[in-house]
Every structure is written in C-alpha cells, then in structure tokens.
C-alpha positions as CSV (number, residue, x, y, z in Angstrom):
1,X,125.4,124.8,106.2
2,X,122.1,123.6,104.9
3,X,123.2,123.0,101.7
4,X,125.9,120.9,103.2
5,X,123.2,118.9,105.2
6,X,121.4,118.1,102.3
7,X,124.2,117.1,100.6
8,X,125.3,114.7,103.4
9,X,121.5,113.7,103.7
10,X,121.9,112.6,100.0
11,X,124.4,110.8,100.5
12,X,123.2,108.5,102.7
13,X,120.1,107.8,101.0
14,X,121.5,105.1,99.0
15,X,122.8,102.9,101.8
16,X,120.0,103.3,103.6
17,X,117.7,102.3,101.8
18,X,119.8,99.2,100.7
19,X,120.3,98.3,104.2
20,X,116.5,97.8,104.4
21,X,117.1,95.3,101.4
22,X,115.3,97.8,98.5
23,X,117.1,98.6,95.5
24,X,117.8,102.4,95.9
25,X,116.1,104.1,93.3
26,X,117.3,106.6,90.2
27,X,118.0,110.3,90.0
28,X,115.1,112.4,90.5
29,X,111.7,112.7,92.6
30,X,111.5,110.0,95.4
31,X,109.3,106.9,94.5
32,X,105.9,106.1,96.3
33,X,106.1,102.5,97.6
34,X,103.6,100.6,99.5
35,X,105.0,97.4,101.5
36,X,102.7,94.5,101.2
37,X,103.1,92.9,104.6
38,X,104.0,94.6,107.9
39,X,106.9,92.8,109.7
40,X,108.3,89.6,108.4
41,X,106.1,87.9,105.0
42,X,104.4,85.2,105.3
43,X,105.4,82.1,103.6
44,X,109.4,80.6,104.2
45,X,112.5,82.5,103.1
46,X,114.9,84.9,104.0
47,X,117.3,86.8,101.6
48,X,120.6,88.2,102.8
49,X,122.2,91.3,101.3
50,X,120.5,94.3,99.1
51,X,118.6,93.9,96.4
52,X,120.3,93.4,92.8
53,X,119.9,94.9,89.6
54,X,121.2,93.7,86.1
55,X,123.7,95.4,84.6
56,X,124.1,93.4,81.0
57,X,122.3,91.3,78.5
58,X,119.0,89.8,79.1
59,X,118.9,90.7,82.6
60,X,119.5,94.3,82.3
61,X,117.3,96.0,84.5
62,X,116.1,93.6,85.7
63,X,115.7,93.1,89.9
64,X,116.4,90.1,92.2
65,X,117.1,88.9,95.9
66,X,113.9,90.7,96.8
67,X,113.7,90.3,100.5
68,X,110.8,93.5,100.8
69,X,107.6,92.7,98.7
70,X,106.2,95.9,97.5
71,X,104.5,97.9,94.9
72,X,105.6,101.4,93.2
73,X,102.8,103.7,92.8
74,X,102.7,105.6,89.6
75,X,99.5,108.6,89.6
76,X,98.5,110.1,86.7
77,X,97.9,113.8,86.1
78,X,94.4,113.2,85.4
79,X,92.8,110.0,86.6
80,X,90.3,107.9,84.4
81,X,89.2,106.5,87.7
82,X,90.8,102.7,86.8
83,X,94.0,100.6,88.0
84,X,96.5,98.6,87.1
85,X,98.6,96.3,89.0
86,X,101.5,95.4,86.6
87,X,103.9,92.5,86.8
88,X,107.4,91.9,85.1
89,X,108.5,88.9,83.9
90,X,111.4,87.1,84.6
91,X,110.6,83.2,84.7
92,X,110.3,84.0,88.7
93,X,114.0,84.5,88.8
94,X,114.2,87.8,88.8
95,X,111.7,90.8,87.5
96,X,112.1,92.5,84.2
97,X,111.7,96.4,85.6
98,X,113.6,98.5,82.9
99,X,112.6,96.0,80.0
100,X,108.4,95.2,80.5
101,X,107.0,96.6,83.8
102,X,108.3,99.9,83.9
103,X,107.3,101.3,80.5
104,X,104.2,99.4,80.4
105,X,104.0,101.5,84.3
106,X,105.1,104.8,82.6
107,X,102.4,104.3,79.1
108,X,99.8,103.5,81.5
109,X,99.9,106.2,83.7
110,X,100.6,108.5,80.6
111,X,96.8,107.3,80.0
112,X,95.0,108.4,82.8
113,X,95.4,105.3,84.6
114,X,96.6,105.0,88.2
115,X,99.7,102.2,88.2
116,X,101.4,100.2,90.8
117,X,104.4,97.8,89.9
118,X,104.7,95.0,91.9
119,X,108.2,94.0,93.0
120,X,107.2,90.7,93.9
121,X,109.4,87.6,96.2
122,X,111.2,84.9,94.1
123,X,111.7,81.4,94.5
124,X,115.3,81.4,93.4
125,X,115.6,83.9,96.2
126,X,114.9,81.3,98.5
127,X,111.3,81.8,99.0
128,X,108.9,79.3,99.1
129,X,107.3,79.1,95.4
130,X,103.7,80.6,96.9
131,X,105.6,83.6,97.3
132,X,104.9,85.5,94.3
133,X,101.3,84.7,94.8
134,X,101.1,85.6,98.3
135,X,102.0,88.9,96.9
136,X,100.3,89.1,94.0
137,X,96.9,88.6,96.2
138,X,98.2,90.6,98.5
139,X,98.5,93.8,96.4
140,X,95.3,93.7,94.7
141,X,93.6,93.3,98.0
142,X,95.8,96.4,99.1
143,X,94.6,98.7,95.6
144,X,91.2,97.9,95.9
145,X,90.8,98.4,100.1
146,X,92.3,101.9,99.5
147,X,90.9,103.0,96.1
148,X,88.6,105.4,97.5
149,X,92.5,107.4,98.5
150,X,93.9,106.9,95.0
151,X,90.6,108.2,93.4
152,X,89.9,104.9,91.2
153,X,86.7,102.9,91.4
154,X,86.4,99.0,93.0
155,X,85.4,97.6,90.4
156,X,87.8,99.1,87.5
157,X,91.0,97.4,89.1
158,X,92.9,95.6,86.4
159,X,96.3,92.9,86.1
160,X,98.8,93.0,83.4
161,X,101.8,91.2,83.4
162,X,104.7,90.0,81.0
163,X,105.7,86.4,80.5
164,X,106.1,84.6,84.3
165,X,104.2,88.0,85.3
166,X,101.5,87.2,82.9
167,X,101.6,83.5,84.8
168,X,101.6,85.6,87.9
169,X,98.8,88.0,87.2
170,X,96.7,85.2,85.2
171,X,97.0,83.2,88.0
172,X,95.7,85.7,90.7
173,X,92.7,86.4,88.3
174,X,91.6,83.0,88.0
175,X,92.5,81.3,91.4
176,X,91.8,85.3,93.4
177,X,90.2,83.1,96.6
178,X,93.0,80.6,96.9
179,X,93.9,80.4,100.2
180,X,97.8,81.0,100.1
181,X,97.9,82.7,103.1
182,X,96.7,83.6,106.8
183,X,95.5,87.3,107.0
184,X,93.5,89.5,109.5
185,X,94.1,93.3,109.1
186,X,91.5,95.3,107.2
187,X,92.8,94.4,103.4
188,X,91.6,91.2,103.8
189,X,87.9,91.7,104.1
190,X,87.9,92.2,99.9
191,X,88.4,90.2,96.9
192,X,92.0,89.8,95.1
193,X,90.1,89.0,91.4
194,X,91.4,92.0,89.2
195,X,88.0,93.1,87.1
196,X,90.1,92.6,83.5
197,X,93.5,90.8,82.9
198,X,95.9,92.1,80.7
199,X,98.5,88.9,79.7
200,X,101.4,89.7,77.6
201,X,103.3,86.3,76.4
202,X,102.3,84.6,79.5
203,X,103.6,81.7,80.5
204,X,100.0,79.7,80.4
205,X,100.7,75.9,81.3
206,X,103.2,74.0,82.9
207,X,102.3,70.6,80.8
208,X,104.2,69.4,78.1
209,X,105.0,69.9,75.2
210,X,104.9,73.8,76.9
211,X,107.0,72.3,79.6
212,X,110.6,73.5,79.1
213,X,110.0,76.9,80.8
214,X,111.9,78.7,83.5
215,X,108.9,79.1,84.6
216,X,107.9,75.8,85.3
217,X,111.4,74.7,86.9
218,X,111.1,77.6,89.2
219,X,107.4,76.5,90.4
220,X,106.9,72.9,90.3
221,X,110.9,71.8,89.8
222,X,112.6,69.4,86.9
223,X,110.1,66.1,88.0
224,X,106.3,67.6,88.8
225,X,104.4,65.2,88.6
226,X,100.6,65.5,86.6
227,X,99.1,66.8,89.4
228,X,101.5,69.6,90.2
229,X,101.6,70.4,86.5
230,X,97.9,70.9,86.3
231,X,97.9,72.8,89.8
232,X,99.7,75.6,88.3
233,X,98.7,75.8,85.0
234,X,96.4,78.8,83.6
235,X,94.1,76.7,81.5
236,X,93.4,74.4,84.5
237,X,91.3,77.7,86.1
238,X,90.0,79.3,83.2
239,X,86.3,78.7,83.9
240,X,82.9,81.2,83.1
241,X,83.6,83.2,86.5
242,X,87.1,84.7,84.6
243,X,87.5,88.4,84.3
244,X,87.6,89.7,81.1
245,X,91.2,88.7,79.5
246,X,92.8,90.1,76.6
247,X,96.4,88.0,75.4
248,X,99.0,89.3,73.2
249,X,101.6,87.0,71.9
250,X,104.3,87.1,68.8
251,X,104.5,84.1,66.1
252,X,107.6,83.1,66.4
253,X,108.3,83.8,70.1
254,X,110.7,80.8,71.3
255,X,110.2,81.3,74.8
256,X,106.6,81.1,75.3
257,X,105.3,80.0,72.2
258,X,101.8,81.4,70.8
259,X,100.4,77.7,71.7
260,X,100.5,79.3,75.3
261,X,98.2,82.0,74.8
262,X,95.9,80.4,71.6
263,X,95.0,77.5,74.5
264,X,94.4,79.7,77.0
265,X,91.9,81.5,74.3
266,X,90.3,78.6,73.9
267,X,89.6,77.8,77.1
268,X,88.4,80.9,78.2
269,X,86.1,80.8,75.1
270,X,84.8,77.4,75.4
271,X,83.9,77.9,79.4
272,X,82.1,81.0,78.4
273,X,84.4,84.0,79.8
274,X,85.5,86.8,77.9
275,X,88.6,86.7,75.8
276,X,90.3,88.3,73.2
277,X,93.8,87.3,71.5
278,X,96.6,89.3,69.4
279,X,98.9,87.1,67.7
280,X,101.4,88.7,65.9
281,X,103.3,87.6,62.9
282,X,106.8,88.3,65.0
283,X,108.5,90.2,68.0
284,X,110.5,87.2,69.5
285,X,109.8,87.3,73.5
286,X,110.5,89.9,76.0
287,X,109.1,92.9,73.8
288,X,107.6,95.1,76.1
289,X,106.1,98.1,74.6
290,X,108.3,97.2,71.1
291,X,110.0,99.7,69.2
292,X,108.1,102.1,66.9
293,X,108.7,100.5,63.8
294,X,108.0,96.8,65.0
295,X,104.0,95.6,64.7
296,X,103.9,94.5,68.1
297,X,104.0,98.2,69.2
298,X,100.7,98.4,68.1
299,X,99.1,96.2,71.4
300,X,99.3,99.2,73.9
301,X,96.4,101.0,71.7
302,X,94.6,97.9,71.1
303,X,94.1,97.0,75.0
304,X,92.9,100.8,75.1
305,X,90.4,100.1,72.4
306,X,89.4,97.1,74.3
307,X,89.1,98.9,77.9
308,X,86.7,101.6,76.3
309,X,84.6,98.9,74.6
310,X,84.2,97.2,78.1
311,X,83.6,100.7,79.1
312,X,86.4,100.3,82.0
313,X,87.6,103.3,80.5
314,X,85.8,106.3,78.6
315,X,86.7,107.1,75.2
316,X,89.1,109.4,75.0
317,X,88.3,112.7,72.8
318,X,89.6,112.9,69.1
C-alpha cells in the first residue's frame, strides 16, 4: 500500500506543478525554489498554459512562457560564505537553463559558493519589458535580506549572467536603485547592487552599430528612439559607484560582438570603477562553461583568480 501511494503521489507531481505554471523539474532530489513576489507580480502580463522547454537546436533547454518568477537555490557542501545570483541568456525570449545558467549554477556551487538561478519574466511572454528587471532587483534584494539563513555574508553577493542575462545582471548592478517597482515587505529595506558582476558576452548597448540584437527588439522594439536607446544601454550607467565587473567575451562572436564588452571596459575604466576584460581569440556566442579543449573554458578559473584577489573569496589550498 505505501509503495503504491508513493507511486500515485509521483505521479502527480508533474501536473501539478505545471498547473501552477513551473516547468516540472528532472529525475532526482526535489529543487529548492524561492518565488519572488507573493500573489500576482507586479508590472502587466499574464501567461496562459505551463511553462515550456526546448526540445531542439539553439533553444534546447532553454525555458519560456514564465508566468512564476523565481529563483533555484543551489548550496554548496561547504560554503565560502559568498553568492551568486546567475542569469541565462536568451535575448529576453526565453532563458538558456541547460546551455549557460545551469552549469555555470552547478561549477559555482562545486566551488564553495551558494547559487541561485533566476528564472526570470519575458517580454515575449507578454510581460511588460521592466519585467525582467523587476525580478532581477527583486531577487538580490531577497539573497541579501536572508543571507544570514544561507550562511553567506551581505556584502559578498555577486551577478553573473550570459548574453541578455549579462544585460540583465549588468543592468541591475548599475541602475540597483531604479525604481521599477512599488514594494513594502521586509526585502525592500536593502539594496539590489550585487558587490561584483560577473558579465559573460553581455549584451552592453542598444545603440548602433550594436543595434541588431534580440535584445534590443525585445526591450525598446524595431524604432527606439535615441533616448530609449541610451535608457537601456550598459555604458549609459557605468559610472565610479559600479561594483567591481569582470567581462568575458570571444573574438569572433557574431551575436554580441567583443565591441560590446571592450566599450563597456572602457567605460568602466575611464569613470574610475573597477574592470577587468577577457577577450578571447574565438568561442562564437552562447559558450557557457566551453568544452575542455576550447580556450574559452579557461574563464571559470580566471573569475576565481579574480574573486580571491578582491578577497570575496579566500584562496583556496594547493
């Protein structure tokens, strides 16, 4: 009888948790998720139906009609006391998981560090194009109200995110006081700016000749004018008050080409902030962690090397 009952209880699992509009989740242990807003989000939208997940080509793995913004919580065996919220790319159309966030997630947490992926709203889901940003702010105000129960410190909370995520998380860590949103509960009595950004070929400006982007049709539409350009672009906000950045970026990446993340460098450099860039002599766009034998698979022990000399993480022992 019991086993029966679990059986049945397995069963049901699934649908359930696609009736509430979430993706249900793989074999194995049950995820950790923390909603970002209780009851209905703010900001317009509404998506019908469950969530979807790619099943082929570029957008395999990837997640969309995302009608319950939220984060997965990855803990480490051993904390090293920092965070990272981590964002997928996607050009705001739907959220690289299997491709960027996830392993990026997995490596992270491997390191001591504790993770949460943000499975943020989408304006080609129908949601107004603040959406992703609502969350975005939304999230780190969540990590760093309750880092004292996820054993990290305040002040060692970090962004990372891939392409449009980079955008995403680049954009919360220069523009963290924007008001986006109307909030009273107890997460919004601290600050949304991460303490270090991690940008993987982000998605920097909107203006031309960068201006062919999904991500800039998804946010500002076909005909922005100047002003809406310059209101969502990355360089526009890069002043002296920027947390430390570090950018990785590949040569001969067609989508977000390395003039992206060299002017965002530059900016950041000539206001006085702390940057560092990776440019590497190839890896295309959308390389995640990259495979063994490409160079690109080198950046995930770089931005270590660069957390322990900004002492946000201790050295680790040889």
């Amino acid at each position: 009888m019991i086993r029966l009952l679990i059986a049945v209880l397995a069963a049901l699992m699934p649908a359930a948790l696609q009736a509430n509009g979430a993706a249900a989740p793989e074999s194995g242990p049950a995820r950790e998720e923390i909603r970002l807003w209780p009851g209905t989000p703010p900001g317009n939208g509404k998506v019908e139906g469950p969530e979807k997940i790619g099943t082929e080509g570029t957008g395999l793995g990837a997640v969309s009609n995302i009608a319950v913004p939220r984060m997965v919580v990855y803990r480490p065996a051993t904390s090293n006391g920092a965070a990272v919220l981590v964002a997928g790319g996607g050009g705001y159309f739907r959220i690289q998981l299997k491709k960027e966030s996830t392993p990026a997630a997995q490596w992270l947490a491997a390191q001591g560090f504790t993770v949460f992926e943000l499975i943020y709203r989408l304006p080609n889901d129908g949601w107004d194009a603040s959406a992703p940003f609502m969350d975005a702010q939304r999230a780190m105000k969540i990590i760093r109200t309750r880092a004292g129960e996820f054993g990290v410190a305040p002040d060692r909370i970090g962004i990372m995110g891939f392409s449009a995520g980079g955008h995403l998380a680049g954009f919360t860590a220069y523009q963290p006081a924007r008001a986006l949103y109307e909030g009273k509960d107890r997460f919004e009595h601290v600050s949304a700016r991460p303490d270090f950004a991690v940008l993987l070929f982000p998605v920097v400006t909107l203006r031309a000749p960068y201006d062919t982007t999904r991500t800039r049709r998804e946010i500002v539409g076909e005909k922005a004018t100047p002003a809406a350009e310059a209101a969502w672009s990355l360089d526009t906000y890069a002043g002296k008050d920027a947390p430390p950045t570090i950018i990785f970026a590949a040569a001969n990446d067609p989508t977000t080409p390395p003039g992206h993340g060299i002017l965002l460098f530059q900016t950041l450099v000539a206001a006085g902030a702390s940057a560092e860039l990776h440019l590497f002599r190839e890896g295309g766009h959308g390389w995640g962690l990259g495979e063994p034998e490409q160079v690109i698979s080198q950046w995930p022990e770089l931005f270590a090397h660069w957390a322990q000399s900004l002492k946000i993480i201790e050295k680790r022992g040889e």
